[in-house]
Backbone of each chain as ProteinMPNN parsed JSONL, in Angstrom:
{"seq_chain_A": "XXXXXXXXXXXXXXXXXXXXXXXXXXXXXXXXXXXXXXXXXXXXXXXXXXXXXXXXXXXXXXXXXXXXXXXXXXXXXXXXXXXXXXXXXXXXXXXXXXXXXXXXXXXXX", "coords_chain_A": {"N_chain_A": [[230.278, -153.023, 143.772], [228.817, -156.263, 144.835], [228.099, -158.712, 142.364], [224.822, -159.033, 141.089], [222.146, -160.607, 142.893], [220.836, -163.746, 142.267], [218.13, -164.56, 142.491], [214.943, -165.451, 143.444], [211.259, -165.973, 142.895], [209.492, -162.752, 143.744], [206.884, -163.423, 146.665], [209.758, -161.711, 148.92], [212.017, -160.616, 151.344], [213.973, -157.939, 151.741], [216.797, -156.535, 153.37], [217.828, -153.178, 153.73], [220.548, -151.498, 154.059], [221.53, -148.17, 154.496], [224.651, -146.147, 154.996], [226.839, -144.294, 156.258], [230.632, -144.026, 156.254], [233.109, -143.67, 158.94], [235.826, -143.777, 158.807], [237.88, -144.728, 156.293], [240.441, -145.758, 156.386], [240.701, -148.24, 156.839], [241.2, -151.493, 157.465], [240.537, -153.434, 159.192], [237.921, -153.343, 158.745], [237.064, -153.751, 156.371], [238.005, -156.402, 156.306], [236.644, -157.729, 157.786], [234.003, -157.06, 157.037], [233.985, -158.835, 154.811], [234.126, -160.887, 155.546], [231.39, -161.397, 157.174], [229.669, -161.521, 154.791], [230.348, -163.719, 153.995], [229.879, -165.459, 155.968], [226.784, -164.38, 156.264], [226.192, -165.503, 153.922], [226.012, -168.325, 154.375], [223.726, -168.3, 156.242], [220.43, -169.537, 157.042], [217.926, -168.88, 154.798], [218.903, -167.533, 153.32], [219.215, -164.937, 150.565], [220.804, -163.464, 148.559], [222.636, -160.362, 148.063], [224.002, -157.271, 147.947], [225.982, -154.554, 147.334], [227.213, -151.622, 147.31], [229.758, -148.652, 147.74], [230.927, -145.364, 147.53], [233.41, -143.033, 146.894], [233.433, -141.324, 148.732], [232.586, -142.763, 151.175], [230.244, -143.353, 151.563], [227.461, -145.394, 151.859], [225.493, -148.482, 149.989], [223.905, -150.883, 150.77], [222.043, -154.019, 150.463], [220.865, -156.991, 151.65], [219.126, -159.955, 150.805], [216.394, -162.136, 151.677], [215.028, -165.158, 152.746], [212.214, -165.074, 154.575], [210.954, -163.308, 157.245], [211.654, -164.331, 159.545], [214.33, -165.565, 159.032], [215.656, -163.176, 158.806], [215.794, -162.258, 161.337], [217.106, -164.316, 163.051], [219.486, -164.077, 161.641], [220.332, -161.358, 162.314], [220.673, -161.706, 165.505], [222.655, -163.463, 165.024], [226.002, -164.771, 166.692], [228.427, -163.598, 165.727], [227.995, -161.97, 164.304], [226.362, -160.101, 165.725], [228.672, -158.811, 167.496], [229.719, -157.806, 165.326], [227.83, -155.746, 164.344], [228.217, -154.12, 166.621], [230.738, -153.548, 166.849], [230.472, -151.714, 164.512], [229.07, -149.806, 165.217], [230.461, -148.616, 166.856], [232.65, -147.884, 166.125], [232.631, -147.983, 162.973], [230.921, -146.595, 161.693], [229.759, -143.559, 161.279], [226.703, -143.002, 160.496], [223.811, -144.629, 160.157], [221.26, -146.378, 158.482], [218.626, -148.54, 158.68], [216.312, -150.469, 156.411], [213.505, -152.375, 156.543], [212.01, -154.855, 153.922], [209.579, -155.841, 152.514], [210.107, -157.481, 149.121], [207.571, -156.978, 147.067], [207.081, -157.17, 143.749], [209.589, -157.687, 140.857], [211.614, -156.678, 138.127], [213.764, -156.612, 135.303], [216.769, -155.247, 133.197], [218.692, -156.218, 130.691]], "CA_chain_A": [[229.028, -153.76, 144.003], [228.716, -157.615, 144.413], [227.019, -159.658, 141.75], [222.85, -159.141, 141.071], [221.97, -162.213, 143.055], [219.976, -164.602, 141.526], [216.906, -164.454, 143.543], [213.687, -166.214, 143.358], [210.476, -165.175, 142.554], [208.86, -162.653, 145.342], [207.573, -162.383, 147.765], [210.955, -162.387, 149.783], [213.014, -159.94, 151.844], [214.757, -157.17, 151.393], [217.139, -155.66, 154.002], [218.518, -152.242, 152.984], [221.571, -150.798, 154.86], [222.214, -147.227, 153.743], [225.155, -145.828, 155.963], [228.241, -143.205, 155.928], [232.088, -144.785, 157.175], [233.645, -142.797, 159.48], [237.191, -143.725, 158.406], [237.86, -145.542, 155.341], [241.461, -146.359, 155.781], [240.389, -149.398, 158.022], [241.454, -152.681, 156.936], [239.83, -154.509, 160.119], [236.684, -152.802, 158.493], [236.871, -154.769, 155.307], [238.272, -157.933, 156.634], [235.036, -157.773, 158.987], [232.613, -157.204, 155.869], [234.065, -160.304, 153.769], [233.587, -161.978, 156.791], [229.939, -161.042, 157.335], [228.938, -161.188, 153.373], [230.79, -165.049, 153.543], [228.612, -165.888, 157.334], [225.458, -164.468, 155.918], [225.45, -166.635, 152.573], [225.739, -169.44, 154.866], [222.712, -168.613, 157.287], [218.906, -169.801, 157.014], [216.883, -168.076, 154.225], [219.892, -166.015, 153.036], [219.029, -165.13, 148.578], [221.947, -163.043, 147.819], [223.662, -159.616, 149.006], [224.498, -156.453, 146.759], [226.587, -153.52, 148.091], [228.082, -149.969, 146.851], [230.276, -147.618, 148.199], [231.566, -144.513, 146.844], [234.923, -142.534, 147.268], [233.219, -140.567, 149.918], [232.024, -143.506, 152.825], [228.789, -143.285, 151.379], [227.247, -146.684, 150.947], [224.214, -148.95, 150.183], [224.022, -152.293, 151.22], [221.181, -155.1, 150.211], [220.901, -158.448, 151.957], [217.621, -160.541, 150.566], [216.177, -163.118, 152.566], [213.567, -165.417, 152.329], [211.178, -164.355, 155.528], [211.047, -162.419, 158.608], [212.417, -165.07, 160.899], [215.755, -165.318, 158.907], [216.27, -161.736, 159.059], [215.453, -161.803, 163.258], [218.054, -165.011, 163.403], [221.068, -163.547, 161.383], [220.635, -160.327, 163.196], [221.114, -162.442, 166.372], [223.814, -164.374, 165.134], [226.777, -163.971, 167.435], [229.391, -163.031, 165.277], [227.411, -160.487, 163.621], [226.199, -159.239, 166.682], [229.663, -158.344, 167.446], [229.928, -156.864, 163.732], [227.234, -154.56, 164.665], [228.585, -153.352, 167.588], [232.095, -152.435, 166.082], [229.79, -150.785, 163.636], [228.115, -148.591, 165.681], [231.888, -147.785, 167.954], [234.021, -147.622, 165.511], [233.146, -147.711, 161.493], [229.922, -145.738, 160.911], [228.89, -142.222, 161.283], [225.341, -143.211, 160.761], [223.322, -145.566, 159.572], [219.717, -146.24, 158.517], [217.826, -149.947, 158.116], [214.771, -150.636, 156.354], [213.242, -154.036, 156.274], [210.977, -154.215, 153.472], [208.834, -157.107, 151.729], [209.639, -157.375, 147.551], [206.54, -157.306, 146.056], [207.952, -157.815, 142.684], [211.106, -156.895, 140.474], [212.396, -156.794, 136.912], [215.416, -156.438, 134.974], [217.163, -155.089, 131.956], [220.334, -156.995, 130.175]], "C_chain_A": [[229.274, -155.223, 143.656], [227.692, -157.697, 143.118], [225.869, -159.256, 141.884], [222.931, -160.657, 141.97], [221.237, -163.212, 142.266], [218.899, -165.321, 142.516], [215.632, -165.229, 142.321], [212.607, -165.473, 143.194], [209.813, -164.536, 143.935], [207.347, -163.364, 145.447], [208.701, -162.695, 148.832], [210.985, -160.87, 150.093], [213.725, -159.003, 151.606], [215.378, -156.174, 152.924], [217.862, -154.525, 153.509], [219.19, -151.625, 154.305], [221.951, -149.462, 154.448], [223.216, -146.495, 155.154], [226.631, -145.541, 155.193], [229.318, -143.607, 157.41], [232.515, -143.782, 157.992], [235.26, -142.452, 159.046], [237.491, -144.999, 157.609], [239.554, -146.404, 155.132], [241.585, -147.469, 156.786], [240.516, -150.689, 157.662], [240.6, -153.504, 157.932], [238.598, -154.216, 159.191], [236.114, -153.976, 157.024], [237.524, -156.262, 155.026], [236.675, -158.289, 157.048], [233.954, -157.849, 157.742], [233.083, -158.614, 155.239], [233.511, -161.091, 154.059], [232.189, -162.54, 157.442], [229.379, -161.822, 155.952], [229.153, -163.066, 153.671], [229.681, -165.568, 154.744], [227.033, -165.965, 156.771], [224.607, -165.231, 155.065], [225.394, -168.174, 153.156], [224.115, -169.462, 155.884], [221.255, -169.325, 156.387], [218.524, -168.918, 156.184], [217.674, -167.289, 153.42], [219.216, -165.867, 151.017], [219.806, -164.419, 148.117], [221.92, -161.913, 148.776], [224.086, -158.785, 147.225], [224.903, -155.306, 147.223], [227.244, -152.782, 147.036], [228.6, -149.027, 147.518], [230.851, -146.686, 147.266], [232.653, -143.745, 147.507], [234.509, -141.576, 148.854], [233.058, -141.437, 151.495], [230.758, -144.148, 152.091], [228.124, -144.702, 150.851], [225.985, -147.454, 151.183], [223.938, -150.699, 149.9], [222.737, -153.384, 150.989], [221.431, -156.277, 150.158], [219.388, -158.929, 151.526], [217.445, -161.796, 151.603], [214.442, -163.868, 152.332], [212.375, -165.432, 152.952], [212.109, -163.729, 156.42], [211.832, -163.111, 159.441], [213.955, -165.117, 159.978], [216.215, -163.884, 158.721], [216.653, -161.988, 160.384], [217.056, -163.035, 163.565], [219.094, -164.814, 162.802], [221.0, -161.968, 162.106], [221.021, -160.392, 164.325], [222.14, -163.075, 166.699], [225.202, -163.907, 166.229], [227.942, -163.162, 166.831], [228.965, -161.347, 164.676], [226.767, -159.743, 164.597], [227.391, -158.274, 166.843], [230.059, -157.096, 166.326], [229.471, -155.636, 163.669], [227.81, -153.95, 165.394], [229.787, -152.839, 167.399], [231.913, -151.721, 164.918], [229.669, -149.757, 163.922], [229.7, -148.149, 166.354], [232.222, -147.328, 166.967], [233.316, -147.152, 163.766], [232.107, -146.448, 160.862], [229.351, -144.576, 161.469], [227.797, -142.426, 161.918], [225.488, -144.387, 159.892], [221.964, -146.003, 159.278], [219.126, -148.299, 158.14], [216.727, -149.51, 157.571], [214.412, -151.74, 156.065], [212.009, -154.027, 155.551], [210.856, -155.636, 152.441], [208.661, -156.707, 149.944], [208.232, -158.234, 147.263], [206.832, -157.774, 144.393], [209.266, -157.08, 141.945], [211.101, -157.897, 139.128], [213.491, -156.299, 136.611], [215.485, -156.047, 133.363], [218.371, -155.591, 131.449], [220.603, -156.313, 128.778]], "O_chain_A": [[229.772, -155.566, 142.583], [226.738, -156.947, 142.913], [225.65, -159.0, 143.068], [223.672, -161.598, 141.687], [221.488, -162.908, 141.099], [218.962, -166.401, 143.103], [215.526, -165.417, 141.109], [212.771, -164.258, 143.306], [209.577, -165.201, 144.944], [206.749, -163.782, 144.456], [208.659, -163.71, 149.527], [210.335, -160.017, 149.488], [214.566, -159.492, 150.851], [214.676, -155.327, 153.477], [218.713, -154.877, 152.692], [218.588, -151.326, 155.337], [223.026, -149.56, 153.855], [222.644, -146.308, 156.228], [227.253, -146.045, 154.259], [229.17, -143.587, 158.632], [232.128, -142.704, 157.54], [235.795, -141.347, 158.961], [237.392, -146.126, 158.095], [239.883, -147.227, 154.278], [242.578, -147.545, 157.509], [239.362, -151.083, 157.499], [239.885, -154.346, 157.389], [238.206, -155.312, 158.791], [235.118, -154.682, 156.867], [237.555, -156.974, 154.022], [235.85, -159.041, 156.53], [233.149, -158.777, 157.66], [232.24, -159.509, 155.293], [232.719, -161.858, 153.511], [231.936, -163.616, 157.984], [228.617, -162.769, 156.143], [228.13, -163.741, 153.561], [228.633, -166.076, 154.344], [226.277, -166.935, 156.745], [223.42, -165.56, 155.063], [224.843, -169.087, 152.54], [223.523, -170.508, 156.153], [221.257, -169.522, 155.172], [218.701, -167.799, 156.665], [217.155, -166.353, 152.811], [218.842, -166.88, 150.426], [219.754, -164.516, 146.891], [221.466, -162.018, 149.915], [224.309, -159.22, 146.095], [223.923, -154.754, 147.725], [227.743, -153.288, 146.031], [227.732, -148.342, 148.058], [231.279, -147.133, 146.201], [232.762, -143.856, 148.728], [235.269, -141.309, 149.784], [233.307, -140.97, 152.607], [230.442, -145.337, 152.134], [228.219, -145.084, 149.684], [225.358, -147.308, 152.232], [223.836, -151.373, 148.875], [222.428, -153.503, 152.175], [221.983, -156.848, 149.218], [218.458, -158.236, 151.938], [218.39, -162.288, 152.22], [213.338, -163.447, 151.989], [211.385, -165.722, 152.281], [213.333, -163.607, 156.464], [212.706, -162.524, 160.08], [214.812, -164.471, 160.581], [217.401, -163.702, 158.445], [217.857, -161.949, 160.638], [217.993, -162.597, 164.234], [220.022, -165.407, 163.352], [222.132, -161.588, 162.407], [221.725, -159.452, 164.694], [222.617, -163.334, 167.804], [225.34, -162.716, 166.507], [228.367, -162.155, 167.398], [229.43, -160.207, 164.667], [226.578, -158.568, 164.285], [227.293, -157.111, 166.451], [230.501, -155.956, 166.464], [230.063, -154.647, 163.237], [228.125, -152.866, 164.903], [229.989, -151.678, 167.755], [232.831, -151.17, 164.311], [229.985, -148.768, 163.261], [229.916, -146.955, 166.148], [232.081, -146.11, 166.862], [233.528, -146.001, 163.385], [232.341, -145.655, 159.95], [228.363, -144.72, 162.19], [227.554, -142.28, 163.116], [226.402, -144.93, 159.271], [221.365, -145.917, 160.351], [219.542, -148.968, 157.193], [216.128, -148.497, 157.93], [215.066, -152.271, 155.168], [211.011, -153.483, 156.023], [211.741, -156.243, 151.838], [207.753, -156.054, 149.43], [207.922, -159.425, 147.237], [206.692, -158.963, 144.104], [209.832, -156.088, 142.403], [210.82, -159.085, 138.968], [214.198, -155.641, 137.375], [214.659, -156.351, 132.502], [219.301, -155.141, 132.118], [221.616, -156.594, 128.139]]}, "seq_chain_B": "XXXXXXXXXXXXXXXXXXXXXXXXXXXXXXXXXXXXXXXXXXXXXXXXXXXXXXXXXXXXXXXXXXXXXXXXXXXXXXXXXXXXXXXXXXXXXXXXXXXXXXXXXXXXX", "coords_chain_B": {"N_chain_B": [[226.483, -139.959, 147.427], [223.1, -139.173, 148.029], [221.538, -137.224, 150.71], [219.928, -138.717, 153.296], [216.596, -139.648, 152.779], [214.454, -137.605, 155.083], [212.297, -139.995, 156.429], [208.666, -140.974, 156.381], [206.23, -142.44, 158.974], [206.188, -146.228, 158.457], [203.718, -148.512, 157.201], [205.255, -148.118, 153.863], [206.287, -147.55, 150.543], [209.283, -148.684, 148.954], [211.157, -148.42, 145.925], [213.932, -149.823, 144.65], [216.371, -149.494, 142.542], [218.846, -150.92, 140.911], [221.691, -150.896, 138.905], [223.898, -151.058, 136.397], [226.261, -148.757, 134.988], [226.869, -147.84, 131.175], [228.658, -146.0, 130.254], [230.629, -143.544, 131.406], [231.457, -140.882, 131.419], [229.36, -139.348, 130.242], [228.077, -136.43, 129.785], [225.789, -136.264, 129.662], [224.139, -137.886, 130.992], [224.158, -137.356, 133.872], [223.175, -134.448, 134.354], [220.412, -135.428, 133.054], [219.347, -137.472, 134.853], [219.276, -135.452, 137.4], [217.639, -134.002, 136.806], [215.537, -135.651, 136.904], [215.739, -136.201, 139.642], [214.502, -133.993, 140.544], [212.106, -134.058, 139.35], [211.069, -135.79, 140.406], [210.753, -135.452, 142.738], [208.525, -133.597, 143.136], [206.301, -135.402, 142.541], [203.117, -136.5, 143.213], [202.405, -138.624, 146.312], [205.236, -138.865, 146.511], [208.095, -139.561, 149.086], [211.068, -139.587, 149.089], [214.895, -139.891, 148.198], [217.603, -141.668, 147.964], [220.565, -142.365, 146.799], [223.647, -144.074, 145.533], [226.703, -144.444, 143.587], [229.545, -146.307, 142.295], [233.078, -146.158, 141.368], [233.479, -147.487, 139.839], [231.082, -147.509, 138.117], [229.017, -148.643, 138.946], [225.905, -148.925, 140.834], [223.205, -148.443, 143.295], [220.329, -147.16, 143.562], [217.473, -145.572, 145.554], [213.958, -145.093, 145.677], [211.786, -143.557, 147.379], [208.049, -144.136, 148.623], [204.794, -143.835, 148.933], [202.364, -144.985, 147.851], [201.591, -148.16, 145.979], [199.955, -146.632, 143.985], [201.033, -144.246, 143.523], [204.172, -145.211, 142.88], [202.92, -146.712, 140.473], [202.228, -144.376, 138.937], [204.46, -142.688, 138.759], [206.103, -144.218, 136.775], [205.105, -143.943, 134.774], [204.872, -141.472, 134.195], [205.512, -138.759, 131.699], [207.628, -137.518, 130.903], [209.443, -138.844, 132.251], [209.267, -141.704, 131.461], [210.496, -141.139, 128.895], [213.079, -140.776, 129.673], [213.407, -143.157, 131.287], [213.904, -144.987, 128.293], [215.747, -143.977, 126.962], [217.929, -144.421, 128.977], [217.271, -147.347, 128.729], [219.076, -147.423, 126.139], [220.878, -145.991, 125.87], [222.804, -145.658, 128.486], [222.908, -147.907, 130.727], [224.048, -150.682, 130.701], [223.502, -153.325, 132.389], [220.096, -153.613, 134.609], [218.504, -153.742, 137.526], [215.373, -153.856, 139.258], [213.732, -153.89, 142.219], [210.513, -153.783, 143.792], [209.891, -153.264, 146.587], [207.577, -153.375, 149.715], [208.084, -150.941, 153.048], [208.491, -152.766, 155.963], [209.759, -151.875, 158.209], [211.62, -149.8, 159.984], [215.387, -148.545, 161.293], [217.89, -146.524, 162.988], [220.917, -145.609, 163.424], [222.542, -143.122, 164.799]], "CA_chain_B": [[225.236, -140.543, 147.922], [221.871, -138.04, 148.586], [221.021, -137.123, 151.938], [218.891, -139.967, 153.677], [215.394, -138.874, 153.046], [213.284, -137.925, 156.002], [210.75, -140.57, 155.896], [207.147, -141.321, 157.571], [205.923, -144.004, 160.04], [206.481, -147.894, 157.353], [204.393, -149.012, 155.647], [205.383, -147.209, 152.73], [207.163, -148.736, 149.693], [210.883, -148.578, 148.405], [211.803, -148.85, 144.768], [215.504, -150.35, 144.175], [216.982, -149.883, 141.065], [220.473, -151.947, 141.335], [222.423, -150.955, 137.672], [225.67, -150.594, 135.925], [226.569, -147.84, 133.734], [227.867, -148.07, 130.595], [229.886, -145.237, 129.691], [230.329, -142.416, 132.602], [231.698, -139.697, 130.608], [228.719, -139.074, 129.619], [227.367, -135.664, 131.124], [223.92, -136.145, 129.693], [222.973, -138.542, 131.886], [224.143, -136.238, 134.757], [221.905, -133.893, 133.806], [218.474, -136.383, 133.287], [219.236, -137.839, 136.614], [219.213, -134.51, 138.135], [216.617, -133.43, 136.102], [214.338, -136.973, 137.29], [215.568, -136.816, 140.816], [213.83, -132.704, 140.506], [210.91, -134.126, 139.212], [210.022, -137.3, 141.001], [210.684, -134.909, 143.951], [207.059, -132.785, 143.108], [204.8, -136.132, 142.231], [202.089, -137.487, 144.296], [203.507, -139.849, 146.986], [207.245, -139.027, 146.726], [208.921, -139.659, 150.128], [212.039, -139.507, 149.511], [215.67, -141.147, 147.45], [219.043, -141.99, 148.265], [221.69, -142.916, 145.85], [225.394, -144.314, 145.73], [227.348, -144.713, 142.452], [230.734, -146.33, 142.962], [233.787, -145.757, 140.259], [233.765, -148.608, 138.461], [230.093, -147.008, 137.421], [227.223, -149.726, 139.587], [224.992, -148.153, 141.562], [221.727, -148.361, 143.922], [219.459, -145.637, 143.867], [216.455, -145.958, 146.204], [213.467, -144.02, 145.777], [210.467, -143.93, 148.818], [206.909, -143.788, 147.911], [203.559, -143.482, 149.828], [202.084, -146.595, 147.855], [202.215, -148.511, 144.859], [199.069, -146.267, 142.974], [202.193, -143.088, 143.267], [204.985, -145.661, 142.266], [202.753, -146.774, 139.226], [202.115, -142.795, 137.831], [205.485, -142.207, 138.243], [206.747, -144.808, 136.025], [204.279, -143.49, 133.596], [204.91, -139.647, 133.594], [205.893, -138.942, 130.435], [209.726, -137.582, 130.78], [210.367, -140.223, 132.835], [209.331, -142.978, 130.401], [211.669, -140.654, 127.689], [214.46, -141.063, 130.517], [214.011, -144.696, 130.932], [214.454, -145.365, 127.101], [217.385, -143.201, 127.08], [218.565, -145.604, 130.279], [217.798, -148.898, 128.397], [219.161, -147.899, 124.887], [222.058, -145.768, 126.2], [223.004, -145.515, 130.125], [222.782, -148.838, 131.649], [224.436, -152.204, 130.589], [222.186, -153.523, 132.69], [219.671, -152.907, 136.098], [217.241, -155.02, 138.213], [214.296, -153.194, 140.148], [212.6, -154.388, 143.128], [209.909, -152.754, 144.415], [209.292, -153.705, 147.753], [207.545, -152.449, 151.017], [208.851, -151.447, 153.89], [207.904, -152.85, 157.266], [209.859, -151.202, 159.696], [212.91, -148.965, 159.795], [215.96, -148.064, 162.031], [218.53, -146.032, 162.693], [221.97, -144.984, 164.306], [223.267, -141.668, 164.546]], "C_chain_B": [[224.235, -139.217, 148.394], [222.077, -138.08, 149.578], [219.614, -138.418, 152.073], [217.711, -139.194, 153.865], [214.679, -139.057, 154.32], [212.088, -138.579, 155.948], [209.66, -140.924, 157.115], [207.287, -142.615, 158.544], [206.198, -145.211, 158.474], [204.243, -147.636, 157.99], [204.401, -148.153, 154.891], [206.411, -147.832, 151.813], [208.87, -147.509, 149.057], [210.952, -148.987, 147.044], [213.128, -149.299, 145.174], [215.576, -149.992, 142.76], [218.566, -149.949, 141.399], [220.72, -151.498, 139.78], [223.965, -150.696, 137.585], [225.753, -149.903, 134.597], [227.533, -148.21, 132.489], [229.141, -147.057, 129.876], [229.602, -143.621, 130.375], [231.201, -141.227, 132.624], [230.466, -139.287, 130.16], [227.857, -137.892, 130.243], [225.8, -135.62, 130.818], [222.858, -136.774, 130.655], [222.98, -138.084, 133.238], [223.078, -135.884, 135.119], [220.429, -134.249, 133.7], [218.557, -136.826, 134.428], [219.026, -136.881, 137.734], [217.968, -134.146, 137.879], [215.342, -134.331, 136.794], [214.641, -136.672, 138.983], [214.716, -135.086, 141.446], [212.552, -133.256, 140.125], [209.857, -135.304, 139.768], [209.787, -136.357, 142.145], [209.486, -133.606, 144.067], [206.185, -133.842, 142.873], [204.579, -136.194, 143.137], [202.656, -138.675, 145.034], [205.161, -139.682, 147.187], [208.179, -138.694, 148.513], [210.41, -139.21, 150.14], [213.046, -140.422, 148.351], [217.132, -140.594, 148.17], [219.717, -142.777, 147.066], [222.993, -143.139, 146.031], [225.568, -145.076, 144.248], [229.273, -145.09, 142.798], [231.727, -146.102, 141.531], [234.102, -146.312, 139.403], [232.087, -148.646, 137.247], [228.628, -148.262, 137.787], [227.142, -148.874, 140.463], [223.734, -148.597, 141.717], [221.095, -147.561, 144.246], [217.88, -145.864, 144.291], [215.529, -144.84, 146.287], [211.825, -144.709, 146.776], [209.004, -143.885, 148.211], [206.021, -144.196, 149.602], [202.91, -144.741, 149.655], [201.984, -146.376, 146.255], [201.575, -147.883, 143.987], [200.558, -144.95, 142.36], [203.46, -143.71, 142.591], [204.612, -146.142, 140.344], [202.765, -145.089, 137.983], [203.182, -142.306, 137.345], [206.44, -143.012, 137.187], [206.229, -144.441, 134.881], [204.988, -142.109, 133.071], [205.897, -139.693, 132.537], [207.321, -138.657, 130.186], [210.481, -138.601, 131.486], [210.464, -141.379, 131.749], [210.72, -142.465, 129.316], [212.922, -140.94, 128.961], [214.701, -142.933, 130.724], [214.259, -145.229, 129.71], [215.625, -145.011, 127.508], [218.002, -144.355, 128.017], [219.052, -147.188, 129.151], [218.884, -148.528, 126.869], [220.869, -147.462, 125.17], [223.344, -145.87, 127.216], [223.612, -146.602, 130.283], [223.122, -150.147, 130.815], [223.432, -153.019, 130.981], [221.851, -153.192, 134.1], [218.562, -153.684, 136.271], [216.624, -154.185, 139.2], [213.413, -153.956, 141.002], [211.934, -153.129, 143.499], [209.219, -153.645, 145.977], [208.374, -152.658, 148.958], [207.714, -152.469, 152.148], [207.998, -151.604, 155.039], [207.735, -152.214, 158.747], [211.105, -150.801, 159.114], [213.9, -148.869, 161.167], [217.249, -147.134, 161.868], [219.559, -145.329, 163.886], [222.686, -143.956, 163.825], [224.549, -141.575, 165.565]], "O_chain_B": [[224.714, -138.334, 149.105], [222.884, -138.958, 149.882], [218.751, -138.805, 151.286], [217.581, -138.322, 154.725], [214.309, -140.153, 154.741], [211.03, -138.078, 155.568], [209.816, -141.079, 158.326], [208.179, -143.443, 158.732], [206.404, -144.628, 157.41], [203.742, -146.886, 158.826], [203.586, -147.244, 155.052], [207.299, -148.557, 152.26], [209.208, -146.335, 148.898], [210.761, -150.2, 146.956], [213.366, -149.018, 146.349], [214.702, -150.306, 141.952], [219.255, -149.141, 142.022], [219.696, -151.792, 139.162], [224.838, -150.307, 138.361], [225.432, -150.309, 133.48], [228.647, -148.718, 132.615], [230.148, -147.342, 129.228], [228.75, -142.796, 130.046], [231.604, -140.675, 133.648], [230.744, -138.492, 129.262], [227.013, -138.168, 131.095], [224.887, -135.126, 131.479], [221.692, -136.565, 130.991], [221.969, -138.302, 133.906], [222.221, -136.42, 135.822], [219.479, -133.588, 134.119], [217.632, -136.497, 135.171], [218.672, -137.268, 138.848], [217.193, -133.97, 138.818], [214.308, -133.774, 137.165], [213.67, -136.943, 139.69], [214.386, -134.998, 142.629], [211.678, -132.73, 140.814], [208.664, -135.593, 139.673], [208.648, -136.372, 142.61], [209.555, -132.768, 144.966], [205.022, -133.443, 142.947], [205.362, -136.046, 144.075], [203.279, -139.576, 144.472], [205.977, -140.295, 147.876], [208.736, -137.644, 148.835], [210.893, -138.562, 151.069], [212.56, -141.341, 147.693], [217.508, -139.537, 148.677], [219.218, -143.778, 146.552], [223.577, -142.334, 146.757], [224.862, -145.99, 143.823], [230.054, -144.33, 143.371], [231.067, -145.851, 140.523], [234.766, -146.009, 138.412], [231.879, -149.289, 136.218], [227.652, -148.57, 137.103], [228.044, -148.147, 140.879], [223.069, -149.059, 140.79], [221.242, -147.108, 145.382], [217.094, -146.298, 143.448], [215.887, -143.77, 146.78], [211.176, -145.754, 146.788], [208.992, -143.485, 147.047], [206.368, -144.583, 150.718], [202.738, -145.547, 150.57], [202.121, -145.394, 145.526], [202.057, -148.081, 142.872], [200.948, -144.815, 141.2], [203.985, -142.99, 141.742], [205.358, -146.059, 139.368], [203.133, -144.878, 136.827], [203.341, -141.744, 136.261], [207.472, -142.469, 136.792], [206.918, -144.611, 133.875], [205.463, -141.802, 131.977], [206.868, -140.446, 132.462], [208.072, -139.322, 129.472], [211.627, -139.041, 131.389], [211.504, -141.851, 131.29], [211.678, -143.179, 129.019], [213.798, -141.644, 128.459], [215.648, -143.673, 130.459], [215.001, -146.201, 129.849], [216.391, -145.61, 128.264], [218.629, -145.232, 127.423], [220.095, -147.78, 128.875], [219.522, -149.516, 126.505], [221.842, -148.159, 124.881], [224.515, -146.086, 126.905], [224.824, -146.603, 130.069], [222.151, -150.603, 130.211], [222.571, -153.439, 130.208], [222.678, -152.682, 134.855], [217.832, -154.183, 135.415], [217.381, -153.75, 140.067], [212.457, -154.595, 140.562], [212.353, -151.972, 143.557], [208.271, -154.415, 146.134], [208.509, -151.436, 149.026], [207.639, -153.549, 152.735], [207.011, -150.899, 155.247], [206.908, -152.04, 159.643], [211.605, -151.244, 158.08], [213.3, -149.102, 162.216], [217.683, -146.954, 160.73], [219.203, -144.726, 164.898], [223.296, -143.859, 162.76], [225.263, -140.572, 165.57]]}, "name": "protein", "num_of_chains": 2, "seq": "XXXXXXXXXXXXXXXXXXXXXXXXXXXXXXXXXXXXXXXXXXXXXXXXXXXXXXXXXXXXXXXXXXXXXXXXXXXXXXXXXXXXXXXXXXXXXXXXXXXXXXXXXXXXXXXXXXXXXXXXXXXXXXXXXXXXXXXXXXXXXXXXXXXXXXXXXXXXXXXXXXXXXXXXXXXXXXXXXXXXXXXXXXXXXXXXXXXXXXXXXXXXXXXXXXXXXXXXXX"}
């Protein structure tokens, strides 16, 4: 898992990726994510990014954002268009989105 | 990682809890996590959770709800509260909870 981000107060963004690899011994696969995670912290609205996988595929992905329209325009982007689409051929089983508005959030240290 | 819960039409809200374990030898907490993910799975409102723990011991465990009156009871019910002590004093280094809701969903199979 990346870093907690260091997010702002809501209400903001929350995309959640939960989705199972098909084949994990894929190096394009995790060139391609660096590549994504490094694109996305550059787009419009982006507030951080927090991901987990486990030995099985099994993994859960959280991009924050700070509205609706920078979700709709990095989902657009072209590279990550692409990203998706050698998602869906090639790396993932399945996959589930949910796009969902933080109401609020705390923490324990 | 759980099975991706079958969930309803959005809106309907998402907990997050984003943490990192601190010592994962530990089979007790096994056990209460099994024990919590058995008993959130009979309250009022419970949709649904998904989890991924990776081996260096962080993890996102996402649990669904109906709305926020079912997310507040269940933070209440009383073995849970005894499970979140246990969490902050023993478990968890540390963990950041959003509770957001979701708008819309998708999904590739």
């Amino acid at each position: 898992m990346t870093r907690q981000p260091d997010l702002t107060e809501p209400p903001y963004y929350a995309v959640i990726f939960s989705s199972l690899r098909n084949d994990q011994d894929d190096d394009a696969y995790q060139v391609m994510a660096a590549q994504m995670q490094a694109l996305a912290s550059t787009q419009q609205g982006y507030l951080g990014f927090e991901s987990v996988r486990d030995a099985a595929g099994k993994g859960i992905s959280i991009s924050y954002w700070k509205d609706l329209e920078s979700i709709r325009l990095w989902k657009q982007q072209l590279q990550h268009q692409q990203a998706q689409q050698f998602g869906r051929e090639k790396w993932y089983q399945n996959y589930r989105v949910h796009v969902a508005r933080v109401e609020r959030t705390y923490e324990f240290e």
